[in-house]
VOLUM-99503 format. One record per residue (C-alpha): residue number from 0; x, y, z. Coordinates in steps of 0.001 Angstrom, whole numbers, plus 524288, in hexadecimal, padded with zeros to 5 digits. Example, Ala and Ser with C-alpha at 12.3 -4.5 7.8 and 13.67 -1.06 7.14 Angstrom:
2
{site 0,{8300C,7EE6C,81E78}}
{site 1,{83566,7FBDC,81BE4}}
END
This chain:
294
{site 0,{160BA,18BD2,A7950}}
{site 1,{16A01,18C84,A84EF}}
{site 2,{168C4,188C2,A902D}}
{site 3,{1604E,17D1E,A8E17}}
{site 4,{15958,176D7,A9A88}}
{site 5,{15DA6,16D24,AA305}}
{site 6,{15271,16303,AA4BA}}
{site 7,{152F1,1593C,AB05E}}
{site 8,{150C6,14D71,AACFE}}
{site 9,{14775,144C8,AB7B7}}
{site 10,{14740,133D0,AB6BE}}
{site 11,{1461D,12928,ABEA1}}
{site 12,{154D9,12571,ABE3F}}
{site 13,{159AF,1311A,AC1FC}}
{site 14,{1520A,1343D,ACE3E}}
{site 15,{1567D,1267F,AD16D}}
{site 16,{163F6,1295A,ACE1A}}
{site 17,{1636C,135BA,AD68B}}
{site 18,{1694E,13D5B,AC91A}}
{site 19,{16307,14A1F,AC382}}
{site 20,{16510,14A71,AB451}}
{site 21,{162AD,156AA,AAC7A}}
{site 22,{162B3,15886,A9EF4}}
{site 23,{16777,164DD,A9646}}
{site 24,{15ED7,16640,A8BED}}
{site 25,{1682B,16A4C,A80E5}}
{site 26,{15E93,164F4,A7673}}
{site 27,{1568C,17215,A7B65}}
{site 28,{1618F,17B10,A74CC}}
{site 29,{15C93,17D6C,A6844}}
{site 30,{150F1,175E0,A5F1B}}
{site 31,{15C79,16FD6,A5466}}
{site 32,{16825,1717B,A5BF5}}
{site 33,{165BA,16C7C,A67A1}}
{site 34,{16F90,1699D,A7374}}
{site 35,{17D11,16758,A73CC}}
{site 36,{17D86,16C12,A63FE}}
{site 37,{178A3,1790E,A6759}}
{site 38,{18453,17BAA,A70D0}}
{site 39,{18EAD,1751C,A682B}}
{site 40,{188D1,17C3B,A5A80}}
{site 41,{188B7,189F5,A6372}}
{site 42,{19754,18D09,A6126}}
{site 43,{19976,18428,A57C7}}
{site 44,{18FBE,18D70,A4CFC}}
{site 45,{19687,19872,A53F6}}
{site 46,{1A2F6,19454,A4FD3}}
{site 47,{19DB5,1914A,A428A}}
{site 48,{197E9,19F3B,A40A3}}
{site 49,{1A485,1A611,A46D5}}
{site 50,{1AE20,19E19,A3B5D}}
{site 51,{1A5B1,1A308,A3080}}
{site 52,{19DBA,194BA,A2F02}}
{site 53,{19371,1943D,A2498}}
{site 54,{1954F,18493,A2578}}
{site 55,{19684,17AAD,A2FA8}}
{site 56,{1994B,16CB4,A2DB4}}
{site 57,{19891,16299,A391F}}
{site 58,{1957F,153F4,A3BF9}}
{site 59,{18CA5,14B1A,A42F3}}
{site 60,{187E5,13E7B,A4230}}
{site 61,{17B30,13AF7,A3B81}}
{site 62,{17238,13D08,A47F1}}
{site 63,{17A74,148B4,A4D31}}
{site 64,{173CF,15143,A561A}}
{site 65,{17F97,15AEA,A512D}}
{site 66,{17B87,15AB4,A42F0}}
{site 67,{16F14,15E36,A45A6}}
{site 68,{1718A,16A0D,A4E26}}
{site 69,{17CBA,16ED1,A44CF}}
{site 70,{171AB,16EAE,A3912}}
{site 71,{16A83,17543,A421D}}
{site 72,{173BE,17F67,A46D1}}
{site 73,{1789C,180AF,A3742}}
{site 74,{169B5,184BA,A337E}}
{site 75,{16948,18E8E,A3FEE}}
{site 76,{1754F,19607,A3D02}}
{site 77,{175E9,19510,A2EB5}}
{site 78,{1830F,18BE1,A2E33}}
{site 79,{183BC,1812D,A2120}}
{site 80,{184A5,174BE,A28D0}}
{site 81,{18B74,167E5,A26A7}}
{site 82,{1897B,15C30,A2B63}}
{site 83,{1928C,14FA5,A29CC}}
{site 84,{18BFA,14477,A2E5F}}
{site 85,{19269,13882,A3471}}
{site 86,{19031,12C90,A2B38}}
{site 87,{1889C,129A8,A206B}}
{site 88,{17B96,12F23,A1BEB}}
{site 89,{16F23,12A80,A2055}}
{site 90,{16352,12ED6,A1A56}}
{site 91,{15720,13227,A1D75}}
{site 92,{15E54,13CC9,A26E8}}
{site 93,{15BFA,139B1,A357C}}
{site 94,{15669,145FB,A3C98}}
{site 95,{16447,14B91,A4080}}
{site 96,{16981,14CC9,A3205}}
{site 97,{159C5,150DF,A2AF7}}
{site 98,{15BE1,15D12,A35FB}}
{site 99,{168FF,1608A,A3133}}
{site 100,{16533,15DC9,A2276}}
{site 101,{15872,167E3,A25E8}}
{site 102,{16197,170ED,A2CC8}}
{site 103,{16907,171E9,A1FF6}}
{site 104,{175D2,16969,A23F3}}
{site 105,{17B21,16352,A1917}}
{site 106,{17FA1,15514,A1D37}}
{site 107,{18B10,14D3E,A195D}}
{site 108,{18E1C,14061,A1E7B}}
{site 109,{19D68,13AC2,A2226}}
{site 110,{1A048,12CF1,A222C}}
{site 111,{1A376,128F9,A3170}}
{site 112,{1B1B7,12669,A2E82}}
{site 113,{1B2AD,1337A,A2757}}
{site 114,{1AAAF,138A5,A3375}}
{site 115,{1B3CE,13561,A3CA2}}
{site 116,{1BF1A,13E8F,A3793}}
{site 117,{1B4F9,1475F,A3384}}
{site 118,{1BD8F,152B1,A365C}}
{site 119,{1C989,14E22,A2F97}}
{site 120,{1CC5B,158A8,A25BA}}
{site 121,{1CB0D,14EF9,A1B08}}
{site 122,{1BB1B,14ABF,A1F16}}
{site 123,{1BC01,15B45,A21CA}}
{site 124,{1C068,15DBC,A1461}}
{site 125,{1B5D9,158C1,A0A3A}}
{site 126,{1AAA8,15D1D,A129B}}
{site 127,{1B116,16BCF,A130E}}
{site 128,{1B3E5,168A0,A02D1}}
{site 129,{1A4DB,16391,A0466}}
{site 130,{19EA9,16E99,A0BF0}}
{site 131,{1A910,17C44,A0B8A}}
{site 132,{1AB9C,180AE,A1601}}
{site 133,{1A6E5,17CAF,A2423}}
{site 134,{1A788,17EAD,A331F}}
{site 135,{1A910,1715F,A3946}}
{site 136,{1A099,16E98,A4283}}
{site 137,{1A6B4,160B5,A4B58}}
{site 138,{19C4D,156A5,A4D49}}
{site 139,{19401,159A0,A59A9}}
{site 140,{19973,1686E,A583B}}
{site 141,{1A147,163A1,A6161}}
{site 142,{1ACB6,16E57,A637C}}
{site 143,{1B106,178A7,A6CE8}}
{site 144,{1A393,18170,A69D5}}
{site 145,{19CB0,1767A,A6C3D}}
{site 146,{1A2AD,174CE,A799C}}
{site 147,{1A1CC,181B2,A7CCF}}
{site 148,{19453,18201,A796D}}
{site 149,{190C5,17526,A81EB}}
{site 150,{198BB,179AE,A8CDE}}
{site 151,{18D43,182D9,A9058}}
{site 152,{182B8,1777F,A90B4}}
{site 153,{18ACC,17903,A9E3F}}
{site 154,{18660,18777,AA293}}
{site 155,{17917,18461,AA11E}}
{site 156,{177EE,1790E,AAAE7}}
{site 157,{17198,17F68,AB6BA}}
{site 158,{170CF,1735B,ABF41}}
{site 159,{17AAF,16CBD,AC573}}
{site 160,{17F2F,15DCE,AC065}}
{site 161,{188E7,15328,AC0E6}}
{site 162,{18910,14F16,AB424}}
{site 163,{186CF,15394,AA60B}}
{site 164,{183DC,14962,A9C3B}}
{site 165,{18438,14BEF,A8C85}}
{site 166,{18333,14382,A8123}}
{site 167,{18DA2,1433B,A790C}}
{site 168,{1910E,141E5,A69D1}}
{site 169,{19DB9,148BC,A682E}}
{site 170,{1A1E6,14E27,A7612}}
{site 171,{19F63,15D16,A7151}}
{site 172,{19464,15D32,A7B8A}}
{site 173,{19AEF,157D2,A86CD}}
{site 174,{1A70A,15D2D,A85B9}}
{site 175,{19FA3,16960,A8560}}
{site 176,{1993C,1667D,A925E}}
{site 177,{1A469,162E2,A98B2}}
{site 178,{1ABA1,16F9A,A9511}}
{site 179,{19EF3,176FD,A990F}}
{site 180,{19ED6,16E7C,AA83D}}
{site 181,{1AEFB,172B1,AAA8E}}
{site 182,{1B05A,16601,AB36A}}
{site 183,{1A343,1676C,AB86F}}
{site 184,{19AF2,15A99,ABA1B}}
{site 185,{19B90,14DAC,AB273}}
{site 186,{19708,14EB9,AA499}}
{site 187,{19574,142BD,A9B6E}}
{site 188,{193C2,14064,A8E4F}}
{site 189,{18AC9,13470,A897F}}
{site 190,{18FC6,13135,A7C13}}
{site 191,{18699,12D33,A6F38}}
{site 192,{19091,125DB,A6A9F}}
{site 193,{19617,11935,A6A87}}
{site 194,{1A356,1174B,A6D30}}
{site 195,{1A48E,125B8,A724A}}
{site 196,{1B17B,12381,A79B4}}
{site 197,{1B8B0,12D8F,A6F87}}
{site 198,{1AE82,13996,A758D}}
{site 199,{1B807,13A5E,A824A}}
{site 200,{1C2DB,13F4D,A7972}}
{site 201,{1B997,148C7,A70FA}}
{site 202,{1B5DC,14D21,A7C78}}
{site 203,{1C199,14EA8,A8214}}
{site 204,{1C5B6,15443,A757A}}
{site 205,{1BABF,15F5F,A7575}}
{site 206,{1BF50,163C0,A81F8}}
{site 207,{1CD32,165E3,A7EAA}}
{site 208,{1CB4C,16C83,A70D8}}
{site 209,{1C2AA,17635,A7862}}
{site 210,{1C9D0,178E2,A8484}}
{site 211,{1C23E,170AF,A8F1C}}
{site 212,{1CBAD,16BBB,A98DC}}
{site 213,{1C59C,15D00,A99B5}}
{site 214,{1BF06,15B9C,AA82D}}
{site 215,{1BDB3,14D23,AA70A}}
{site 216,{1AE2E,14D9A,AAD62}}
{site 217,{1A860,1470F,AA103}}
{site 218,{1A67D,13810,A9AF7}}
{site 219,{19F70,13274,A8F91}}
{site 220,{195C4,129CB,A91B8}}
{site 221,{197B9,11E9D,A8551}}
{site 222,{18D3A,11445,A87B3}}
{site 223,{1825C,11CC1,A83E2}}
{site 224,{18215,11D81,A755C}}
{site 225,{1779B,111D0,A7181}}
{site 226,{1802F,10DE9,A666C}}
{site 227,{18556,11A42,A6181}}
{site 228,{1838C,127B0,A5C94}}
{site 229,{173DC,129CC,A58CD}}
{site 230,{1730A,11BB0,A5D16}}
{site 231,{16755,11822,A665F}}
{site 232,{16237,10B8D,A6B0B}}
{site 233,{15267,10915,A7253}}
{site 234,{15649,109BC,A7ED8}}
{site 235,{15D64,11796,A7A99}}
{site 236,{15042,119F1,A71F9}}
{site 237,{14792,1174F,A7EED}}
{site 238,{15015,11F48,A8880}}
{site 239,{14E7C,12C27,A7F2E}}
{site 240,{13FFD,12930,A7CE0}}
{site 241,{13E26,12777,A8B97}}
{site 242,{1457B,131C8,A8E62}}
{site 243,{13D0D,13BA6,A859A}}
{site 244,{131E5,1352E,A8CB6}}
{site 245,{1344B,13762,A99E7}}
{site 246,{13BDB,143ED,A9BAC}}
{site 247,{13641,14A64,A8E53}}
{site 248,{1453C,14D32,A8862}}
{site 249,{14792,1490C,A7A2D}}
{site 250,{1560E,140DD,A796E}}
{site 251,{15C69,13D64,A6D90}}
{site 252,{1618F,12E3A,A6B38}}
{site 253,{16FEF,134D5,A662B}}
{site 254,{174C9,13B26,A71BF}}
{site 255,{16A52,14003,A7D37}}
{site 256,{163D5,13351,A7DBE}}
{site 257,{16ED7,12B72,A8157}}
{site 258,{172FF,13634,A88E3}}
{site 259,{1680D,13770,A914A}}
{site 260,{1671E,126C2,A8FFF}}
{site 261,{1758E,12812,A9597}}
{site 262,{1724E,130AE,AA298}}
{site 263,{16777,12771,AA4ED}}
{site 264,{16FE0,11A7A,AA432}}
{site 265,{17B51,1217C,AACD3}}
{site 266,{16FB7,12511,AB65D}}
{site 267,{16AC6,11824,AB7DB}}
{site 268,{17895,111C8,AB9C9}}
{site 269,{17B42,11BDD,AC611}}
{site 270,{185A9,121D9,ABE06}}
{site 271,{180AC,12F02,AC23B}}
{site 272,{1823D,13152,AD24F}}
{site 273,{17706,1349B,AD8F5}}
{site 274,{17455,142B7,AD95F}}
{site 275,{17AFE,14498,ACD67}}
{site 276,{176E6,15015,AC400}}
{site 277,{177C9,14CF8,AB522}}
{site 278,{1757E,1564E,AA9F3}}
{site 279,{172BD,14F6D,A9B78}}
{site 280,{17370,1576E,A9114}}
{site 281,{16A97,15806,A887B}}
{site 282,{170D4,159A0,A7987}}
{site 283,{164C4,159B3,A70A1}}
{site 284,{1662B,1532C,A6373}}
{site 285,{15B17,14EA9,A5BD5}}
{site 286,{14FA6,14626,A62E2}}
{site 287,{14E60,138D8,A61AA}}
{site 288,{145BE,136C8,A6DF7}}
{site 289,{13973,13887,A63A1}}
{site 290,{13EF1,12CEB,A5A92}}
{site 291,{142BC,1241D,A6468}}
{site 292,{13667,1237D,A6B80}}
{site 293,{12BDE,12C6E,A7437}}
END
């Protein structure tokens, strides 16, 4: 639980550098819903309980870090969860999806074009005809609970820093961050997917729907995605493995690998001035570090 450690991270690079990074271990929140999901599911099942909710209904691709905390809040709290799944089925189940199966989610699958106006009231319609009634739950939880619930990832920074660094999937966490910093360092977001140029105006988005006055101290970082969402190449593969190896941290290939891959690369190109303080967040998700080598 909160507040989760803030590890410093020692290398080579970085001594040479002259830059201090530091990692928040989020994935140290909770066993099955680790990270980032923990603070966007707090208010969210708050919100759920408060309105009466016996179901829930959200979305998530098919390697979602998302869908598997939802099951996994569902099965804590006693909510029916549903899960629509981006795409077409694929079976056997990879890990994400068997966890939310075990966890008692029952899984539907859109077809991408549907997906993409998946909250049209007519894709809405036949899964409330489908499933009764249901609290809907965006992709990512990504809302104004989630924000306020990021926002105090903030608080519970006790050292001092330039930058904050966070992957990102739909801009719920770093528009949370940014609304928790009030103008306060640089904070930037290292996307999972490719051709991410549309997160500037989600984020923007975010921050207007929930009252965050935008302070303009945050970028995406777009060249970091190794072919796409739950994409991952070898030299990705090695960096986690390597990674695991030498500073004993598990990193998943989806988001914290090529976050952490990111810092690295930014590091070694001087992006960073010298003296510079960075914070990486540290989302959790499920670990790959085991299947893509030791």
């Amino acid at each position: 639980m909160t507040p989760t450690p803030l590890h410093e991270i020692s290398d080579p690079i970085l001594a040479e550098r002259q830059v201090q990074l530091f990692m928040k271990r989020d994935d140290l929140i909770h066993p099955t819903i680790p990270g980032n999901k923990w603070r966007k599911l707090k208010y969210n099942i708050a919100a759920a309980r408060n309105a009466g909710a016996h179901s829930i209904l959200t979305f998530g691709g098919a390697y979602s870090n998302h869908i598997y905390a939802a099951a996994s809040a569902g099965k804590i709290f006693g909510f029916r969860m549903i899960g629509v799944i981006r795409g077409e089925e694929h079976l056997p189940l990879n890990d994400v999806l068997r966890h939310a199966v075990d966890c008692g989610m029952e899984i539907t699958y859109l077809d991408r074009p549907s997906y993409r106006d998946k909250y049209a009231p007519e894709v809405l319609a036949p899964l409330r005809e489908r499933y009764g009634d249901f609290h809907l739950l965006p992709e990512g939880g990504s809302n104004c609970h989630a924000i306020r619930g990021v926002a105090e990832l903030v608080d519970e920074l006790d050292t001092e820093f330039d930058h904050i660094v966070c992957p990102m999937g739909t801009g719920g966490t770093l528009a949370g961050i940014i609304t928790g910093l009030q103008g306060r360092a640089q904070v930037l977001g290292v996307s999972s997917l490719k051709g991410g140029t549309f997160l500037y105006d989600d984020v923007r988005a975010l921050l207007s729907t929930c009252g965050t006055p935008d302070p303009g101290n945050w970028s995406v970082l777009l060249d970091y995605h190794f072919g796409g969402f739950a994409k991952h190449t070898a030299e990705l593969d090695a960096f986690i493995a390597g990674f695991r190896k030498r500073h004993g941290i598990p990193l998943d290939f989806v988001y914290t690998g090529k976050m952490m891959y990111g810092i690295f690369d930014l590091v070694k190109q001087g992006h960073f001035p010298a003296g510079s303080r960075i914070v990486a967040v540290h989302t959790g998700g499920v670990d790959t570090s085991r299947k893509v080598g030791d």
